[in-house]
C-alpha positions, 0 to 999 in steps of 0.5 A: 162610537160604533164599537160602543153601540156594539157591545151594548146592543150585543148585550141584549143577546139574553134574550136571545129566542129561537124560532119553533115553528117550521111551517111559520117560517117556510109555509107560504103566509097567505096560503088557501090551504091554511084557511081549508085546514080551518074550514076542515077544523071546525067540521071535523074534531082533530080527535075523531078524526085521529079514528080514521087516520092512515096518515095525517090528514088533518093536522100533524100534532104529536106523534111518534113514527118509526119504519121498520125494515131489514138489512137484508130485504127481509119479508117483516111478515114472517113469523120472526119479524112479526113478533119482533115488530108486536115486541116494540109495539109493546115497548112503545106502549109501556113508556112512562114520562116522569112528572112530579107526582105522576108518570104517564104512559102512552094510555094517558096522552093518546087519542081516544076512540068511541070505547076510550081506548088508544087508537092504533094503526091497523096494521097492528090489528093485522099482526096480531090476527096473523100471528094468531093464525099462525097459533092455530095453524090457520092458514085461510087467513089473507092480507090484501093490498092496499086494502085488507079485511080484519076479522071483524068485518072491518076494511083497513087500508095498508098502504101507508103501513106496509112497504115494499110490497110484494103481491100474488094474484088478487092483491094477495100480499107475498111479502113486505119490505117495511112497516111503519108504526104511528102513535098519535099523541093528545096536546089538548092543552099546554101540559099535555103538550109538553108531556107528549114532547118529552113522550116523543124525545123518550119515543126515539131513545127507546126505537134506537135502544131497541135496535141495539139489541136487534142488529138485523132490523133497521128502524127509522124514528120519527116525531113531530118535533124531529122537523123543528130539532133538524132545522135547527141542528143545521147551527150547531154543526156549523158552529165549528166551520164557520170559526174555521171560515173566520180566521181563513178569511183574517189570515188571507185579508191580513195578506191581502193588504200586505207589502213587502214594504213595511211603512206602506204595508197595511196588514191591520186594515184587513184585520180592522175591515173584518171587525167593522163587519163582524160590528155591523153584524153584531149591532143588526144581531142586537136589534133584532133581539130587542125587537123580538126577533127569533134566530133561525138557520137561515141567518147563516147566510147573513154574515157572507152577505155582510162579507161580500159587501163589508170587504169590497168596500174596505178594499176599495178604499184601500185600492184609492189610497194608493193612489193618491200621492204620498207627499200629500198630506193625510187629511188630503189623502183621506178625502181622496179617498171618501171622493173616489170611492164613498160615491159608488159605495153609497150608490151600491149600499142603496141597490142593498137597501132597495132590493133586499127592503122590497124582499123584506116588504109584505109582498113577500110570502115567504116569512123566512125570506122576509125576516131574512131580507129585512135582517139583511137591511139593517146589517147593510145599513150599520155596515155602511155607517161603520165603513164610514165612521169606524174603518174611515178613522182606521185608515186615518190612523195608518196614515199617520203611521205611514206619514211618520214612516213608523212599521206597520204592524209595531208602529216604531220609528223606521230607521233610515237605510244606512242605519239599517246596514248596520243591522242583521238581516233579519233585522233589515227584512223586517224592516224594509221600507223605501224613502220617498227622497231615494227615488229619482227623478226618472222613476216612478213614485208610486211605490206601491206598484211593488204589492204582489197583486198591482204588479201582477196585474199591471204588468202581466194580465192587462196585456194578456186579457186585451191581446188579439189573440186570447179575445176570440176563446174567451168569446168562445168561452162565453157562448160555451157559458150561456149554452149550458146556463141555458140548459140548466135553465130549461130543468129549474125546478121549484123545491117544497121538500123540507128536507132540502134545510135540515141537517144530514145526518138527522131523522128527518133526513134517514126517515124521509129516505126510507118513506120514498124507497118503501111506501112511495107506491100512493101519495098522501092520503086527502081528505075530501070535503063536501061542507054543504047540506046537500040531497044526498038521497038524489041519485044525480048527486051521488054521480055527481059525487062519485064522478069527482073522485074518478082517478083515485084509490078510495079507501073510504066507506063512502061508495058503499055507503052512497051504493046503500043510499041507492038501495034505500032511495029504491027500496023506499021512496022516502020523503027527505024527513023519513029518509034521514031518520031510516038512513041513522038508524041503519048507521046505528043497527048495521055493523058495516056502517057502525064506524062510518057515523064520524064522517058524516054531521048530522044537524036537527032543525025545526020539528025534529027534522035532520039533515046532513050538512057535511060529509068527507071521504078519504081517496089516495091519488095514484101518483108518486111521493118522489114526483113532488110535480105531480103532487103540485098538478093534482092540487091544483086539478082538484082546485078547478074542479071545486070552482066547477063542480056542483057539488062544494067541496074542498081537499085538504092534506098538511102537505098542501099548506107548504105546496100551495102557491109555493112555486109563485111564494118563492118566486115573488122575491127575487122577481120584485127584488129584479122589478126594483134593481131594474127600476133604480138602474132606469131611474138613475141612468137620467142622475149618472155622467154616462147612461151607458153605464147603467145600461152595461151594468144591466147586461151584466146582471142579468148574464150573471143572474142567468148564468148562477140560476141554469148552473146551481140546477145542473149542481142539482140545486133547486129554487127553494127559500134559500136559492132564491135569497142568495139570487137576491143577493147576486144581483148586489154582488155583481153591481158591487164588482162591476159598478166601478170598473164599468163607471171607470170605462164609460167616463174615461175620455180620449185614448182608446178602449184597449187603453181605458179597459187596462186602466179600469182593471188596474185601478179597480182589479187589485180590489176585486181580487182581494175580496173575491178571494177572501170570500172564496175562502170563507165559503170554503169551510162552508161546503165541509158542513152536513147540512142541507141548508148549507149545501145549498148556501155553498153552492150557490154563492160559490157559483154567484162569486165565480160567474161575477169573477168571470165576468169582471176578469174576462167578458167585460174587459175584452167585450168593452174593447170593440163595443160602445162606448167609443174613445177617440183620440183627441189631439189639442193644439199646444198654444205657447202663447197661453203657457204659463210658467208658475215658480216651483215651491216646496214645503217641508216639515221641520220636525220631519225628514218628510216633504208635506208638500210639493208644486211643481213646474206646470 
């Protein structure tokens, strides 16, 4: 049945979608800015606004964007660059986009200005003056930074246009290191749209033709869709990896599960254990698509979810089937089994449900964490059914086969020892298998004991993690452990840069590089928006106004023009009617202001009156691109001062609708989904034998929870999206290695600590180190992989399977040792008046040389 379910859910992969939108998925859902990029929206029309655009200060729509530099730290101003740089200017413009009946080039899908011709960044302008000047021979001509005049009269601001500036006396440029180009595209409706993709896909092909046959200038393109492709690309390049990781993870888990002993080996329930989780994850696959669920890069992280928690389980299982006694029968064994490890599986599964289902909650504000923890829900659930259902009935039939003493892997008959003699070696190796009745009395029947990894631990590392000894270094070592986790802890920092989840060697990732080196001198440039009708020829409120924009670089004309409202408020003393009148008047005569008329709205009302009823001016803060922390202070220092402020305005930047509540948005899952791990641990401590355990198994999280967060920043890894659900994750991880060995501890009786820690490891250890190790090696192909995402994967749930190893391996066996709960030893009085003897009784199957059944003497 859940092979069936499999394929006919997986069928439903052709409708198979991916999903485009970045911000959708990585922006916070409930977000402030989102609502002030409406507000700014319907106040200022995206194509005007493009008129006065030094970077996006609205909306990014479609654009292509290249930065121009030189190998050598070239000046891009001297007369060899600049002519370099007009020739791709001109390059760009002559690109033509094939549709049928039509080729449109740059001149059909740009943003217009008033005189309908393509606006261009004014650098352009700047170049073509200077290369004008230099035909002349004048030499009176002067580029100042951040702020130039063009010859028209017309201050332009540079600073996100020249880079890597090099200045003399009064802000004279000397040098530039690097320009930068932007060409804003038209996607007015859905043909347009797809024209200026296609415009854009061209736009690169042509930068990196280009600089082919330019091999001294580095050029670094970049478009609107380059986000969305890098994100994306992180599947492609894993595709290869992730097959590696998959049959690492077969070869070692087939190893994992086999013995010299032919009959008792069980090579084919680690392969069955991979397939029962490789059909979970199908099937949650398939829903998802049916329920129109779109794929994304960070599903990457689902599969070793399932591995995780698939693997320990089967292994469990496994680790309870050796020891049930091999004289019992199968379906005996088997319920052994289902009894002994089903409970603390089920119990885990739910921790599963319960924390990754709060993730997947609307309190999350995160749409790629939610759609990944809900995702996570559903391969969790399927896992368990399966483990149940499809694995449960693997084990059975290797029960059988075992029963019949046929060969593991061939499934024929193994004959007995002297038959064997008389084969060749290789014969004999292949076959090797010990009976039941060539035991002795004396001996142990549990011939199991022969795998690699119980005789390991039992007859080595039980003795030597509990020796007097070796206890105080690994207390040593684990205050070594929380000192530099504490260290680690104190730097976290929250991570807002996109670049963190797209591939490495992408444009996202060589544009971004180049933006921080050359233009990281001023931040983004911000809108502000003053959205009220307010008396603007009062001189209090032009204070008011200019106050609020202390402590920035104002690129605007609005000082002047607020200087000019002065001029005309003393000049004049105008009523509000005739100031309005005489003040759009001048926008209309005086050439200073002629450009300026788009920042301001003007509105009629009654008996032709006019009033202004909102403005905007652009500032550029004075902080650093690379110091993303500041960027967060400045957004929120400008948030307080609209609450406070008697004048209404809001700040905007596209920049703020991923930083906005970020740090709280990504945060919110691992903080609800710890809320609920420690609520159902609380609860349950009142349905379990022992409270203890529940109190153990909360210490060990959060050790394990601290540890991963303070050493996944001292391995430069910051608390993004995906840190976060691997956090997640981590808590499920430890509860499912440490559950049952601290359950096995607490509720063992009599004997001592030393004595139920060893049992403990014994009976839950081989388990532990099976699937610790397969995940080990399944993540390894992983750290191979250029992608940012997958770094950050990698590291993290590396780090989360080695602390909870450490953990299980080394702090909890010898802290248990001399902290609650006690063991004493209790002696019961032999009473020879209540012995009984009862006549020992043997079963034999007739058609068997096996014993089915056996009752001793008690």
């Amino acid at each position: 049945a859940p092979v069936l379910i499999s394929i006919l859910l997986g069928a439903s992969f052709s409708r198979y979608q991916v999903e485009e939108s970045v911000e959708h998925l990585l922006a916070p859902t409930h977000s402030l800015a989102k609502i002030e990029r409406n507000l700014v929206d319907s106040l200022f029309p995206v194509n005007r606004s493009k008129h006065r655009l030094y970077s996006d200060l609205q909306t990014p729509g479609r654009y292509g964007r290249v930065i121009i530099t030189s190998f050598r730290k070239a000046n891009m101003l001297d007369q060899h660059h600049t002519d370099l740089i007009l020739k791709l200017h001109s390059a760009v413009t002559r690109i033509q986009v094939q549709r049928p009946g039509f080729n449109y080039t740059f001149a059909h899908i740009c943003i217009l200005n008033n005189d309908k011709t393509c606006i261009v960044d004014d650098i352009v302008h700047v170049l073509e003056e200077l290369k004008a000047a230099r035909s002349s021979n004048r030499t009176n001509f002067a580029i100042t930074y951040p702020i130039t005049h063009l010859k028209d009269g017309r201050e332009v601001y540079n600073g996100h246009q020249l880079g890597g500036v090099t200045v003399h006396s009064k802000d004279r440029v000397k040098s530039a290191e690097a320009i930068q180009l932007t060409y804003y595209l038209q996607a007015i409706n859905s043909l347009n749209d797809m024209v200026a993709e296609k415009w854009e896909s061209i736009f690169c092909d042509t930068v990196e033709l280009f600089q082919k046959s330019n091999r001294k200038v580095k050029m670094y393109p970049f478009t609107s869709s380059s986000l969305k492709e890098d994100f994306q690309k992180t599947s492609r390049v894993s595709e290869r990896y992730l097959i590696t990781s998959l049959v690492l993870v077969v070869t070692l888990a087939i190893l994992c599960c086999s013995m010299q002993d032919c009959v008792r080996s069980k090579p084919w329930l680690g392969l069955l254990g991979l397939l029962t989780v490789t059909l979970a994850t199908l099937t949650a696959a398939g829903i998802i698509n049916l329920t129109g669920g779109k794929y994304n890069s960070t599903f990457l992280g689902i599969p070793f979810v399932m591995l995780g928690h698939g693997l320990y389980g089967t292994f469990e299982m496994l680790s309870s089937w050796r020891k049930t006694r091999e004289d019992q029968h199968v379906k005996e064994r088997t319920a052994a089994v289902f009894a002994d490890s089903m409970l603390s599986f089920s119990l885990t599964t739910a921790m599963y449900l319960v924390t990754f289902g709060i993730g997947a909650s609307p309190f999350t504000n995160i749409e790629a964490a939610r759609i990944f923890c809900c995702n996570s829900c559903i391969a969790i659930f399927f896992n368990y059914l399966y483990v149940l259902s499809f694995y449960g009935s693997s084990l059975v039939f290797t029960g059988y086969i075992e029963n019949n003493y046929q060969h593991s892997i061939f499934c024929r008959k193994v004959p007995k020892p002297e038959v064997l003699q008389e084969k060749p070696a290789w014969y004999r190796f292949l076959l090797t298998a010990k009976f039941s009745e060539d035991t002795a009395d004396s001996e142990e029947t549990n011939t199991y004991e022969s795998h690699l990894l119980v005789w390991f631990l039992k007859r080595y590392y039980c003795d030597w993690i509990t020796n007097t000894y070796v206890k105080p270094f690994v207390v040593l070592f684990y205050l070594v452990y929380i000192s530099f986790a504490l260290m680690g802890y104190l730097q976290v920092s929250e991570g807002s840069d996109l670049s963190n989840i797209v591939a490495t060697a992408t444009r996202t990732i060589e544009y971004t590089t180049a933006q921080q080196k050359y233009f990281s001198n001023y931040s983004p440039v911000i809108g502000f928006y003053i959205y009220e009708s307010i008396e603007y020829w009062n001189t209090s409120v032009q204070e008011d106004v200019l106050e609020y924009t202390k402590g920035f670089v104002r690129i605007s004309w609005f000082e002047s023009y607020l200087n000019y409202l002065r001029k005309l408020n003393i000049s004049t003393g105008l009523p509000k009617k005739n100031f309005t009148d005489m003040l759009r008047n001048s926008f209309l005569k005086a050439p200073q202001f002629a450009h300026f008329s788009e920042d301001i709205i003007f509105s009629k009302k009654y008996n032709n009156e006019v009033d202004v009823v909102a403005s905007r001016m652009f500032l550029v803060a004075k902080t650093m691109e690379t110091k993303r922390e500041e960027l967060y202070d400045l957004l929120e220092t400008l948030r307080k001062l609209s609450l406070t402020s008697k004048v209404k305005f809001i700040v905007f930047n596209p920049s703020f609708v991923y930083m906005d509540r970020y740090a709280s948005s990504v945060g919110a899952p691992l903080q609800n989904s710890c809320i609920s791990a420690l609520f159902l641990l609380f609860f349950s401590a009142f349905l379990v034998a022992d409270s203890l355990i529940n109190v153990w198994l909360t210490l060990t999280v959060a050790s394990v929870e601290f540890g991963v967060i303070g050493f996944m920043t001292l391995w430069k890894v910051e608390l993004d999206c995906i840190s976060v659900l691997c956090l997640i994750y981590g808590i499920n991880y430890t509860i499912d290695n440490c559950a049952p060995l601290l359950s096995t501890f607490v509720l063992g009786k009599e004997f001592t600590r030393t004595k139920w820690v060893k049992n403990a490891l014994e009976v839950h250890g081989v388990a532990i180190l099976q699937s610790y190790l397969c995940y080990i090696v399944g993540l390894i192909p992983l750290a191979a992989v250029p992608s940012n995402l997958t770094r950050t994967l990698f590291r993290c749930l590396f780090l989360i399977a080695l602390v909870t190893f450490f953990h299980c391996f080394a702090i909890l066996p010898v802290i248990l040792t001399f902290l609650p709960p006690s063991k004493k030893k209790r002696k019961e009085k032999k009473n020879p008046e209540n012995r009984e003897e009862i006549e020992c009784v043997e079963m034999v199957d007739m058609d068997s040389t096996r014993v089915v059944d056996q009752i001793t003497t008690v």
